[in-house]
C-alpha positions as CSV (number, residue, x, y, z in Angstrom):
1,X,1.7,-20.4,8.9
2,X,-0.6,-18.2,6.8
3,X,0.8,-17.1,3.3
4,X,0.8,-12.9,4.2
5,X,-0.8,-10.4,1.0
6,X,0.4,-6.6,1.5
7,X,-3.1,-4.4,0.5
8,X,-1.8,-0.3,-0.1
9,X,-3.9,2.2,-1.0
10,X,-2.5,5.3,-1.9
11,X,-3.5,8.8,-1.2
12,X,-7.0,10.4,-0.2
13,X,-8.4,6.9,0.7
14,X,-7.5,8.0,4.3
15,X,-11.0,10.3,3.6
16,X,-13.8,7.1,2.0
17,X,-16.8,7.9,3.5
18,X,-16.4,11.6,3.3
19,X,-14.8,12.5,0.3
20,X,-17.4,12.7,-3.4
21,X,-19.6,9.7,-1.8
22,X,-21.2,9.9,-5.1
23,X,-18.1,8.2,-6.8
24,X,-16.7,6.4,-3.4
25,X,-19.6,5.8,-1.7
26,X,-20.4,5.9,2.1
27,X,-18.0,3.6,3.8
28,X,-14.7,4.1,5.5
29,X,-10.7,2.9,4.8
30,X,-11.8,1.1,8.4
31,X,-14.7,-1.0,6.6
32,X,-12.8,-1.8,3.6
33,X,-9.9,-3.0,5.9
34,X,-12.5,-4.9,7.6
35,X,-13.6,-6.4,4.8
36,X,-10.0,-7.0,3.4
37,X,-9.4,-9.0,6.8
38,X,-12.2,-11.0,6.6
39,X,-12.0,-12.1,3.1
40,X,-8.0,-13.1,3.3
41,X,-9.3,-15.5,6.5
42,X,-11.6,-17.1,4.4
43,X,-8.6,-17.9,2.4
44,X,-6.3,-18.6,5.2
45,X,-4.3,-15.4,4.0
46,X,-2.6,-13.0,6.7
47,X,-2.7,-9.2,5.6
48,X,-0.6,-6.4,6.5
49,X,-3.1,-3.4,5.2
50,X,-1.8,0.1,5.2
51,X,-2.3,3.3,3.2
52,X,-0.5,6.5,2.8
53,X,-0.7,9.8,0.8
54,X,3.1,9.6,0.0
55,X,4.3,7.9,-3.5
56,X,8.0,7.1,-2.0
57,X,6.1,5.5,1.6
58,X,3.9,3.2,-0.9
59,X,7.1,2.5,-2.9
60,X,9.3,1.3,0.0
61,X,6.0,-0.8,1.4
62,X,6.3,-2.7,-2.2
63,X,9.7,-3.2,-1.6
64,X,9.3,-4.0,2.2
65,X,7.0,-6.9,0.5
66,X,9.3,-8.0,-1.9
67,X,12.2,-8.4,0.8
68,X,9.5,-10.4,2.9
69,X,8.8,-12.2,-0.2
70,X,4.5,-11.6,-0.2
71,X,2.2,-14.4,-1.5
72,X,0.9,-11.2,-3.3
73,X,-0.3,-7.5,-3.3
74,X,-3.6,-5.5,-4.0
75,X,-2.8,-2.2,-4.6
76,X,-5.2,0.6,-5.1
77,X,-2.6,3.3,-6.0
78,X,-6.0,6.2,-6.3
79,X,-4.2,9.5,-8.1
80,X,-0.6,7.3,-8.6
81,X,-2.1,5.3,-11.2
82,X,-2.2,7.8,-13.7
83,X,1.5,9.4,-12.9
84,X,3.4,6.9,-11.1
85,X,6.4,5.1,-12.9
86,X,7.6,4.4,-9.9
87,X,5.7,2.7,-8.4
88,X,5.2,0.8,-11.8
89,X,8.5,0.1,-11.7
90,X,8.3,-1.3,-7.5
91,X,5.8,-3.2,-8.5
92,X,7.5,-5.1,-11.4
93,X,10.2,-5.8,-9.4
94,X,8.3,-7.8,-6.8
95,X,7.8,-11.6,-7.4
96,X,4.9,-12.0,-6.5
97,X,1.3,-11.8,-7.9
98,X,-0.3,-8.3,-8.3
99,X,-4.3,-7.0,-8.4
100,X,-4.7,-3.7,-8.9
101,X,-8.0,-2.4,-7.9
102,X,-10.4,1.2,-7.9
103,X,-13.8,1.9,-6.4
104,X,-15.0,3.5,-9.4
105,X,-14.8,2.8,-13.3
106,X,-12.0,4.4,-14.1
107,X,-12.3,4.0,-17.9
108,X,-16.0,6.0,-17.6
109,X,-14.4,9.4,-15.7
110,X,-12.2,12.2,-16.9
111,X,-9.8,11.6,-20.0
112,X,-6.9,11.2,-17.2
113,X,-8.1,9.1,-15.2
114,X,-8.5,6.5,-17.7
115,X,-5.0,5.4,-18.0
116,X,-3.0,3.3,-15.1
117,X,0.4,2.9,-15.8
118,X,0.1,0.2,-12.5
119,X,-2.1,-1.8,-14.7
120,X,1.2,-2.7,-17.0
121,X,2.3,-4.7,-13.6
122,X,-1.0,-6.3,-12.4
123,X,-1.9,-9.8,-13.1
124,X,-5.3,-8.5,-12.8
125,X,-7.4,-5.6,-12.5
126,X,-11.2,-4.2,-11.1
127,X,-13.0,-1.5,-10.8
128,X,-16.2,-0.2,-10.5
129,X,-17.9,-2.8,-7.5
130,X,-17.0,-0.1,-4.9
131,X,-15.4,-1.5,-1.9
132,X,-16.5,-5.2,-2.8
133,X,-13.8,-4.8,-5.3
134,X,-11.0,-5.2,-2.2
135,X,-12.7,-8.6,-1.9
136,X,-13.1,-9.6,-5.6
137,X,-9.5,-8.5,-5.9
138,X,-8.6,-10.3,-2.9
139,X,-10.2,-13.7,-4.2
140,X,-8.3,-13.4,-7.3
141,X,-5.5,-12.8,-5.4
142,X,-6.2,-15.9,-3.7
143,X,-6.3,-18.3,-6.8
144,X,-3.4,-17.6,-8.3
145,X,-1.5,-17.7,-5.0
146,X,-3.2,-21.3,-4.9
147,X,-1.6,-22.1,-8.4
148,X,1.6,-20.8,-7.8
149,X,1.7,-23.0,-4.8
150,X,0.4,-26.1,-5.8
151,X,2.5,-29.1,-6.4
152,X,2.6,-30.1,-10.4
153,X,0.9,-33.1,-11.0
């Protein structure tokens, strides 16, 4: 049976492909789940992908993963990562590891945007690759679910 990753994306992601294609580029939440799927079955991972535009609906996903105790989440939390202690708070909760990951370079856009209080419960972090990032963040993800799971020498 395949070790299952929870990837959330939080809200607006519902409009990729529309929404300032200049920052987020052309493709959909559809393509990037595509490519989510296909790059977990490379791995042998199962994914359970979702997004939503509500903080407490992300927030009881996190815990749904922790009660189904996850190999590991990838989390783009979009506008939550520079307001939600919350979800921060979810997140550290959950044993399992965490990638946190963004489109764009959040450290080169407005003042706001720069800080993630997520970031405090990732293992790891990207940003900037556009959607490739899902897979970067997914092959990290990957790794360290291989480390965690491999048998000391």
């Amino acid at each position: 049976m395949p070790h299952t990753i929870y990837i959330l994306n939080g809200p607006n992601l519902n409009l990729l492909g529309t929404r300032e294609p200049e920052i987020y580029g052309r493709s959909t939440l559809a393509e990037v789940e595509k490519l989510c799927r296909a790059t977990a079955e490379r791995h042998s991972l199962a994914v359970e992908f979702r997004q939503s535009n509500h903080e407490g609906v992300i927030i009881d996903w996190i815990h749904e993963a922790r009660a189904a105790r996850v190999a590991g989440l990838v989390i783009n939390p979009a506008g939550y990562s520079h307001t939600s202690v919350a979800i921060l708070d979810a997140l550290i909760a959950l044993d399992a590891p965490v990638v946190e990951v963004h489109m764009s370079n959040i450290h080169a856009r407005e003042p706001f945007r720069r800080h993630s209080y997520v970031s405090r419960a990732a293992h790891g972090v990207i940003c900037g690759f556009g959607i490739d990032g899902y897979a970067l963040a997914i092959d990290g993800l990957a790794a360290m679910i291989d480390a965690r799971t491999r048998p000391a020498d």
